[in-house]
N, C-alpha and C positions, 0 to 999 in steps of 0.2 A: 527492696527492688520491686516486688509484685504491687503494691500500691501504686508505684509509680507507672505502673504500663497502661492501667485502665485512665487516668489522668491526662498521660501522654494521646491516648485515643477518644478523648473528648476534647479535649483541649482544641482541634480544627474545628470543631461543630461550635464551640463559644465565640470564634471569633468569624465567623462564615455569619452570624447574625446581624442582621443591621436594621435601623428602623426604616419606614418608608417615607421618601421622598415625593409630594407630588406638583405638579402645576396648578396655577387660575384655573387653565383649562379642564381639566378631571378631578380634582378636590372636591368632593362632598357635604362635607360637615359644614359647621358653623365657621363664618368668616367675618371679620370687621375690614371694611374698605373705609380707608381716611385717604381723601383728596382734593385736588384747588384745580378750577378750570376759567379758561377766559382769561381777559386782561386783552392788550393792545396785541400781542403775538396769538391770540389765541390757544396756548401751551394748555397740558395736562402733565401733572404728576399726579401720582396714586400710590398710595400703600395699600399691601391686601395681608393681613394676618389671619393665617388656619389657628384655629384651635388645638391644633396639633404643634404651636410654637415657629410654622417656618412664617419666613419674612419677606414678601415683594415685592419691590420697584418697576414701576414703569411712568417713563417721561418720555413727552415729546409726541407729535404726531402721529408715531407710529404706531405708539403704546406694546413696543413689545418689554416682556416681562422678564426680568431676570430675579433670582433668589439672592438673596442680600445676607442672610443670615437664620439660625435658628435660636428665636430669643430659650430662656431659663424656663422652665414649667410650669415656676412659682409666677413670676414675672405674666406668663400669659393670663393666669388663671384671676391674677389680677385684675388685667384689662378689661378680661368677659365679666367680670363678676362687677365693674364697674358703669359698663355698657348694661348691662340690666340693671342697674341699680338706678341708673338715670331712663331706664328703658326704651332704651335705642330701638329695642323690636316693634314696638309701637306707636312711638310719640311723632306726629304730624306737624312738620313745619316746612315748606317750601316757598324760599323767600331766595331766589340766584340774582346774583346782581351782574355786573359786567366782570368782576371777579369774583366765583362762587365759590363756596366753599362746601363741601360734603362730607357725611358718615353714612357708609350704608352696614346697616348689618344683615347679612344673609344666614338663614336658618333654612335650610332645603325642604321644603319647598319654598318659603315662605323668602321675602326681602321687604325692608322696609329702609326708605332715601330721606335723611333731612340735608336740606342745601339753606344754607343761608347767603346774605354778603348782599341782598338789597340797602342802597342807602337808608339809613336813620332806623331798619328793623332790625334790631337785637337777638339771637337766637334766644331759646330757652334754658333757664340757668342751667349753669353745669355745664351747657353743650360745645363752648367756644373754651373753658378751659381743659372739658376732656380734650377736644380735639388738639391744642396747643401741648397741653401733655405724651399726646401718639407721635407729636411730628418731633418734637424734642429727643423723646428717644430713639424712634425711628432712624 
């Protein structure tokens, strides 16, 4: 029985824990933004991934953001490590067409925008199947 009472009075304090939750708006860290904008409505969708796993949707003129989900750890750790591997932090291509397509990756302070979807110019390899890969699972 005496085991059990120090147990019982932890036990609130384990579950009283929880991770943090944050916005586009106040989020810090490292984020990858995958998006399309233009076209004849002029629409925006946009994904925005923390590095901390949450997941954001915002569509439509307004662009307000709702949390969509929190991907697996493993799962994020992939993206980022694939995102520098093709080094999204640096690689320079801006090429928008009347339907553009973007990656941006922000590292605080730093941000760095490729947009492609000009007719007949190609992104840089890798860069049109990361991106078809983020919207797939996204």
């Amino acid at each position: 029985m005496k085991p059990f009472l120090p147990v019982l009075f932890i036990l609130p304090f384990l579950f009283s824990c929880k991770s943090t939750h944050f916005s586009p708006k106040n989020f810090k860290g490292t984020q990858i933004v995958v998006g399309t904008s233009g076209g004849v409505t002029g629409m925006m969708k946009e994904y925005i991934l923390f590095d901390n796993s949450q997941l954001f949707l915002s569509k439509g003129i307004k662009g307000e953001w709702r949390e969509l989900t929190t991907l697996k750890k493993a799962t994020t750790r992939q993206i980022f490590k694939k995102a520098a591997d093709l080094g999204l932090s640096t690689l320079k291509f801006n090429h928008p067409g009347n339907m553009t397509y973007y990656l941006i990756m922000k590292q605080p302070p730093r941000s760095n925008e490729i947009r492609w979807g000009e007719s007949g110019i190609l992104p840089p390899d890798g860069v049109s199947a990361f991106y078809d890969y983020l919207t797939s699972l996204f």
